[in-house]
C-alpha positions as CSV (number, residue, x, y, z in Angstrom):
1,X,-40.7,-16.5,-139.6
2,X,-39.1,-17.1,-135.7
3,X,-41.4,-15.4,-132.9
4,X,-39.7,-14.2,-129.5
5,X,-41.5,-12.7,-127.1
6,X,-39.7,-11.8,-123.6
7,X,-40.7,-9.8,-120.8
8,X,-38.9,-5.9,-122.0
9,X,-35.9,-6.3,-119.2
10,X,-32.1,-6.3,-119.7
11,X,-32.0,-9.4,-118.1
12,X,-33.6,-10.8,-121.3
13,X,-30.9,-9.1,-123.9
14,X,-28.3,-11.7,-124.0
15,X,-31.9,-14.4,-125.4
16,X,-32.8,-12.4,-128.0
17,X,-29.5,-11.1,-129.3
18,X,-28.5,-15.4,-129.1
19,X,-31.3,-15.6,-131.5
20,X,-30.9,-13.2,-133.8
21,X,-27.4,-13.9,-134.4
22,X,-28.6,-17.8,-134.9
23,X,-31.2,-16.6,-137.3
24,X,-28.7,-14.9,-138.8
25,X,-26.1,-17.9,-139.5
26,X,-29.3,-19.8,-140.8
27,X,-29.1,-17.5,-143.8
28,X,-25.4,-18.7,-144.9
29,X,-25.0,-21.4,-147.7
30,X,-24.9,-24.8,-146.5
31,X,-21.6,-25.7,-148.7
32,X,-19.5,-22.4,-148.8
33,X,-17.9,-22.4,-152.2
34,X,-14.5,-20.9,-153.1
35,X,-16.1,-17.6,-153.5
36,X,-18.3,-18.1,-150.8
37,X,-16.0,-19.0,-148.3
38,X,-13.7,-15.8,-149.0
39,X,-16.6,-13.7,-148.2
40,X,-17.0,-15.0,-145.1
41,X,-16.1,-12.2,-143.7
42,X,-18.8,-10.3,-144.9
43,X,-21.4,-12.3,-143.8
44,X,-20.1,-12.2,-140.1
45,X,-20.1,-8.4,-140.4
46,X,-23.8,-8.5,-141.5
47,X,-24.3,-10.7,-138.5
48,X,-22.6,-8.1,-136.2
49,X,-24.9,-5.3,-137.9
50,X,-28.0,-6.3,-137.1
51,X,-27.5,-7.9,-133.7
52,X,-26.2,-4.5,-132.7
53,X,-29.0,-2.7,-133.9
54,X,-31.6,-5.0,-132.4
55,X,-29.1,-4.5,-129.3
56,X,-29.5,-1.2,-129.4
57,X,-33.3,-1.6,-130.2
58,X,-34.0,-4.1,-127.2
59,X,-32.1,-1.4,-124.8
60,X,-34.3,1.5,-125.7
61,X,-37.3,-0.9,-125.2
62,X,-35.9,-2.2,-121.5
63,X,-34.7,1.3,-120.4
64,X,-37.0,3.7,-121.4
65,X,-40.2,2.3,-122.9
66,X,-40.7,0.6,-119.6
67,X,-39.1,2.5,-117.5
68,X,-42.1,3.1,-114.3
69,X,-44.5,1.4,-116.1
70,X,-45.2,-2.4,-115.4
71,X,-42.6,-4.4,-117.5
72,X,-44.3,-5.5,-120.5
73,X,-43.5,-7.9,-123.1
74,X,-40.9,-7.3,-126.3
75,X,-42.6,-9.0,-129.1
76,X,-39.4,-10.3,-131.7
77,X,-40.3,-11.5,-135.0
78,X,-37.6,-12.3,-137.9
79,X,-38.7,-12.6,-141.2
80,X,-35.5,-14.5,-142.7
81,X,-35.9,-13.9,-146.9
82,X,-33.7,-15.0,-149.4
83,X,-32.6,-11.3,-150.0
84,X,-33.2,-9.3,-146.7
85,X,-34.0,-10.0,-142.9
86,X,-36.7,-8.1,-141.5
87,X,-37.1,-7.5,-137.5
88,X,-39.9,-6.3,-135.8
89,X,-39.6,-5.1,-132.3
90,X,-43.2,-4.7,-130.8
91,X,-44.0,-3.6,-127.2
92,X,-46.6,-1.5,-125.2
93,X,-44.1,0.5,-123.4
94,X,-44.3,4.3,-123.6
95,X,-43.7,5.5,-127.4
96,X,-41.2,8.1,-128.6
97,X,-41.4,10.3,-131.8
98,X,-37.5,9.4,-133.5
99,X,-37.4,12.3,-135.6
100,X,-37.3,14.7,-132.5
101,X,-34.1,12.9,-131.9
102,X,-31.4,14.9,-132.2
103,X,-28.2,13.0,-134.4
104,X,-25.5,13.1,-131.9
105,X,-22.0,14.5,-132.3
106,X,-19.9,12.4,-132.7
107,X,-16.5,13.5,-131.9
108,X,-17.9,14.2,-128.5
109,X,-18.3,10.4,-127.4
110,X,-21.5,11.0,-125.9
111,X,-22.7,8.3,-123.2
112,X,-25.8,8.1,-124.9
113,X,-28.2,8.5,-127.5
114,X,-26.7,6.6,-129.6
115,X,-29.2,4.1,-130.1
116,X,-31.4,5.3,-133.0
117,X,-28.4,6.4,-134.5
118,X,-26.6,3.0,-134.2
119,X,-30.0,1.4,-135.6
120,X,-29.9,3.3,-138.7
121,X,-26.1,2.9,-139.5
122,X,-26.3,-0.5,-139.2
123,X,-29.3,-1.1,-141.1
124,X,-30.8,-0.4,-144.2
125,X,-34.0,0.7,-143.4
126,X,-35.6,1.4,-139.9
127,X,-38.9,2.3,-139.5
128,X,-41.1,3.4,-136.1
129,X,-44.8,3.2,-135.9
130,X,-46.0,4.4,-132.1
131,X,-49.0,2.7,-131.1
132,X,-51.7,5.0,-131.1
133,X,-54.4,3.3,-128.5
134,X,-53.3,1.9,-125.2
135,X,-53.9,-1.8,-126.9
136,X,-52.0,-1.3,-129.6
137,X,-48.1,-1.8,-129.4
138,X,-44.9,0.3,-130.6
139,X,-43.3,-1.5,-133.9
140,X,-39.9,-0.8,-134.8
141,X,-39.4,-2.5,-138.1
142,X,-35.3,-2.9,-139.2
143,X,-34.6,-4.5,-142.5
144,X,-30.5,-5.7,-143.5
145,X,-30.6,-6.6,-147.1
146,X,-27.6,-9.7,-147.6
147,X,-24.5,-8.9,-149.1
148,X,-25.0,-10.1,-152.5
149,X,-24.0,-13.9,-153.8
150,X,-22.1,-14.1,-156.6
């Protein structure tokens, strides 16, 4: 398990995306094999994934959950397992319900809200729990399951 937590501010982004996307080369094989080294391109595109998503994740945190409220803390954990990474995203920003969100079109390039939709493409599962007492923080839960090792 790594633990992150940064005040919920852009100016925080470029740390937490750094370590995801080192978490996320901890996973590889130490000694690439044959097989293993042609697929390298798959594992970088699995990198890619999820640091978008938690990109995308960290933004809606910065921007909106704390947006005129005191800046709060993004609380980051990665739970690194031999088949999947799980990332919770925890903060006590204002929530948001994600099924009111609205898919958007894409063929109109829209300059937002793209975020939850980015989340979900890239990931495998993406779940939202809004914290339901002023003590008790938003979790966004993302889990990437590995390409699969042959």
């Amino acid at each position: 398990m790594i633990r992150l937590s940064v005040p919920g501010t852009l100016r925080y982004r470029d740390i937490v995306l750094r370590v995801v996307a080192s978490a996320c080369r901890l996973l590889r094989p130490q000694r690439a094999t044959k097989q293993e080294t042609s697929r390298e391109g798959e594992a970088a595109d699995f990198d890619d994934l999820v640091v978008s998503a938690v990109g995308e994740a960290f933004n809606n945190v910065a921007i909106h959950a704390y947006r005129g409220r005191s800046v709060g803390a993004v609380e980051l954990e990665l739970d690194l397992r031999e088949d999947a990474v799980t990332i919770r995203l925890a903060d006590t920003g204002t929530s948001y319900d994600p099924t009111s969100t609205i898919p958007p079109v894409l063929d109109e390039l829209p300059d937002s809200g793209m975020g939850l939709y980015i989340m979900r493409t890239c990931m495998d599962q993406v779940t939202y729990q809004p914290g339901r007492r002023p003590d008790e923080p938003n979790v966004l839960t993302m889990t990437k399951r590995y390409p699969a090792r042959a």
